[in-house]
C-alpha positions as CSV (number, residue, x, y, z in Angstrom):
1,X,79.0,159.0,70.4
2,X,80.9,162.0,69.8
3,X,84.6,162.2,71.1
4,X,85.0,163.5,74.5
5,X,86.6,166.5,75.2
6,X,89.1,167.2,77.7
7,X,89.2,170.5,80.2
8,X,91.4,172.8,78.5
9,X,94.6,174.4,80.3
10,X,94.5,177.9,80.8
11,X,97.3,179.5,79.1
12,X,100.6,179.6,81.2
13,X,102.1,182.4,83.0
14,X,103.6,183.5,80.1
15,X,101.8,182.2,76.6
16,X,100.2,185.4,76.4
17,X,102.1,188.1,75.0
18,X,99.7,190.8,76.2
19,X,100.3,193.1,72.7
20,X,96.4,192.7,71.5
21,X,97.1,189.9,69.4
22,X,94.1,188.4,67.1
23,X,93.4,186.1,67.9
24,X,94.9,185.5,71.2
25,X,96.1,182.4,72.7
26,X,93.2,183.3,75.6
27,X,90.5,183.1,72.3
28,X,91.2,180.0,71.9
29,X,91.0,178.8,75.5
30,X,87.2,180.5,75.7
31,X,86.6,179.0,72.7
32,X,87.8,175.4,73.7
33,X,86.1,176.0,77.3
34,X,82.9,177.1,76.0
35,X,82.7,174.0,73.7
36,X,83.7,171.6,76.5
37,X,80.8,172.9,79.0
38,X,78.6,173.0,76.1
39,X,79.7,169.0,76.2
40,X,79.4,168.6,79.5
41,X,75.8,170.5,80.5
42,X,74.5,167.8,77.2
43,X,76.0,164.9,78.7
44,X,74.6,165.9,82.2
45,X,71.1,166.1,80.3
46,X,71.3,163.0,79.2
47,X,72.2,161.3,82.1
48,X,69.6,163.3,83.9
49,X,67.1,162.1,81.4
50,X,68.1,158.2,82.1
51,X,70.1,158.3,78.9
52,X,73.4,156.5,79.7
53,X,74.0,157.5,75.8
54,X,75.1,153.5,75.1
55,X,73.0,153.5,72.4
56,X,70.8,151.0,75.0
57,X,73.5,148.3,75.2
């Protein structure tokens, strides 16, 4: 099985520096985010399908 991935953290308070970089460090958050739901709604599928994804050990 793939390696699970943990929630991101938002960026702090202060980790944006709000001057329109590219990309910014909020980019990368969606982009970590996205890919971690992405995990989680095919992990919920599989366990909704009766797939404890142990490879039937």
């Amino acid at each position: 099985m793939a390696t699970l991935l943990e929630k991101p953290e938002p960026p702090g308070e202060f980790d944006c520096c709000e001057s329109a970089c590219e990309p910014c460090v909020w980019d990368f958050y969606y982009e970590e985010l996205a890919a971690w739901q992405k995990q989680q709604a095919e992990l919920k599928a599989a366990a909704d399908a009766g797939d404890g994804g142990d490879g039937g050990s």
